[in-house]
C-alpha positions in Angstrom: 0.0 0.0 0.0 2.7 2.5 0.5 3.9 2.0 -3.0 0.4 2.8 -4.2 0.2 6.2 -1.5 3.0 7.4 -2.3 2.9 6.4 -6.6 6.0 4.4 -6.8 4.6 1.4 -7.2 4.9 0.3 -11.1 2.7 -2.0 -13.5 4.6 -5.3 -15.2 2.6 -5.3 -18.3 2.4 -8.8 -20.2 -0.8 -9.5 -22.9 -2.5 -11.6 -21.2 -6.1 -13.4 -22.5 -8.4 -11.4 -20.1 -10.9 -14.1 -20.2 -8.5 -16.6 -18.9 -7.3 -14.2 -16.2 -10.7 -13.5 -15.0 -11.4 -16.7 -14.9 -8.0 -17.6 -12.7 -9.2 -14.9 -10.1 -12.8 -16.3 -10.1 -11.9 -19.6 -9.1 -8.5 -18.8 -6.6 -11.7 -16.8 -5.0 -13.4 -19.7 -4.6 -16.7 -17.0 -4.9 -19.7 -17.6 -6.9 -20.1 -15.6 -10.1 -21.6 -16.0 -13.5 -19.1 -14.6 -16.2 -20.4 -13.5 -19.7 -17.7 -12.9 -22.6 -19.4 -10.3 -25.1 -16.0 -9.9 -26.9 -12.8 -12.0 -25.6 -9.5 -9.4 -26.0 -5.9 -9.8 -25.4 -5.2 -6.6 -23.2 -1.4 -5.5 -22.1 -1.5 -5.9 -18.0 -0.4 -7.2 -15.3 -1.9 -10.0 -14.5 -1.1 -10.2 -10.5 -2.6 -6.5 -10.0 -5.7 -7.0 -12.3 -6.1 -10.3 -9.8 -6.1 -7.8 -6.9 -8.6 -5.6 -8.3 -11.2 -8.1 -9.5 -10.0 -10.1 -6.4 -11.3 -7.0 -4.2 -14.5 -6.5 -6.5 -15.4 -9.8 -6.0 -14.8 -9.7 -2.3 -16.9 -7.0 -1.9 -19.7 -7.8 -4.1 -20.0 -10.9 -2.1 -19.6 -9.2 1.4 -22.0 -6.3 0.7 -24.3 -7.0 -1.8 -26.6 -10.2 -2.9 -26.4 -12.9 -5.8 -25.9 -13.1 -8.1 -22.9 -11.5 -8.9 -22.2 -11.2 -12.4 -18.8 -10.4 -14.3 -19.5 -8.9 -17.8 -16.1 -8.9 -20.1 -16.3 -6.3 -23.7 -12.9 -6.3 -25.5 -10.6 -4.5 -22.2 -13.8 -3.3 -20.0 -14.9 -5.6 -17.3 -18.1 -5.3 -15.0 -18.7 -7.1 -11.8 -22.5 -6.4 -10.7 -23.9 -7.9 -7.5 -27.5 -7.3 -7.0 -27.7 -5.9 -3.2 -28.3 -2.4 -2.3 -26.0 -0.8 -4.0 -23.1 2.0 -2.7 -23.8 4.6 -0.5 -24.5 7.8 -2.2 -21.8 9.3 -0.3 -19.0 6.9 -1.7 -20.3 7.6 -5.0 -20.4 11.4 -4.5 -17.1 11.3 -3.0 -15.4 7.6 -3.6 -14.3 5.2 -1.1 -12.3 6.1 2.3 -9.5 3.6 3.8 -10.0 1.8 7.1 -13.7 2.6 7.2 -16.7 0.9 6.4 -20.7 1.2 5.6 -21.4 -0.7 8.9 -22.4 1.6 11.8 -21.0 -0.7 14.0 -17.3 -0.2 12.6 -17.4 3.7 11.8 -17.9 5.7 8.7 -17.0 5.0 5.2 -16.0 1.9 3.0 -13.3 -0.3 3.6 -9.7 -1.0 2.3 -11.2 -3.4 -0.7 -12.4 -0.1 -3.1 -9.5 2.0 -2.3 -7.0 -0.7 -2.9 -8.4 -1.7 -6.4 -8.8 2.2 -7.2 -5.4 2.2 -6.7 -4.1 -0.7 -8.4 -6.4 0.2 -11.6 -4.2 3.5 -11.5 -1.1 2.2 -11.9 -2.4 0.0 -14.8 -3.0 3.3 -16.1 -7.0 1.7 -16.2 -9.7 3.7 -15.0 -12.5 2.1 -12.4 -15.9 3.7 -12.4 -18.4 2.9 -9.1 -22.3 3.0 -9.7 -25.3 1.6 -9.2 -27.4 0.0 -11.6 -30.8 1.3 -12.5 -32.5 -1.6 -11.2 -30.4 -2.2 -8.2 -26.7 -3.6 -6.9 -23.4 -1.9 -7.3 -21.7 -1.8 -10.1 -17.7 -1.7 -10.7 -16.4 -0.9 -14.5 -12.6 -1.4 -15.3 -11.3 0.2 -18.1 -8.3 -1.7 -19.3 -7.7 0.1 -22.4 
């Protein structure tokens, strides 16, 4: 994490099959989620921090929200959807916070998982978007290319 605070931290890009890779995480998860392939890609990455995103995405789909979860892959975008309540409106309006959570019980804001894979989707040079979808559950885009 302190390579990621302070922007040292750099990306060892291989092109990988981002099916396959998604796939990998999915099952080292050992988490339930249906996986749709709209258009397979071979994207330019690193394969061990794109784990820890969707890793993290997974996680917290799982943790806070309700099945299924779904992971969508077009070309270099991938979406993991869960179908719970969604984010906060204030993480959306202001993103996630480290070393706090949703839960009342454990203080304000949302958790280590978001801001780690916001940060490892920068130094992919990717971009992750956080919304919720029109009919309900949280939505996570990343923008690989």
């Amino acid at each position: 994490m302190i390579g990621l605070k302070t922007g040292s931290s750099t990306a060892e890009l291989f092109p990988v099959p981002l099916p396959d890779v998604v796939r990998e995480t999915v099952e080292h998860t050992g988490l339930e989620a249906e996986m749709t392939v709209r258009q397979a890609a071979m994207v330019t990455t690193d394969p061990r921090r794109l784990d820890r995103i969707l890793a993290n995405l997974l996680t917290n789909a799982h943790r806070h929200g309700h099945a299924p979860v779904r992971i969508t892959l077009d070309g270099s975008t991938i979406t993991v959807r869960d179908h719970g309540p969604g984010f906060p409106p204030e993480l959306l309006t202001h993103g996630p916070r480290r070393f706090h959570t949703g839960a009342p019980e454990r203080g304000r804001g949302h958790g280590l998982g978001l801001t780690i894979a916001l940060g490892q989707a920068a130094v992919l040079g990717a971009r992750l978007d956080l919304a919720n979808a029109p009919d309900g559950g949280a939505t996570a885009t990343l923008h690989l290319g």
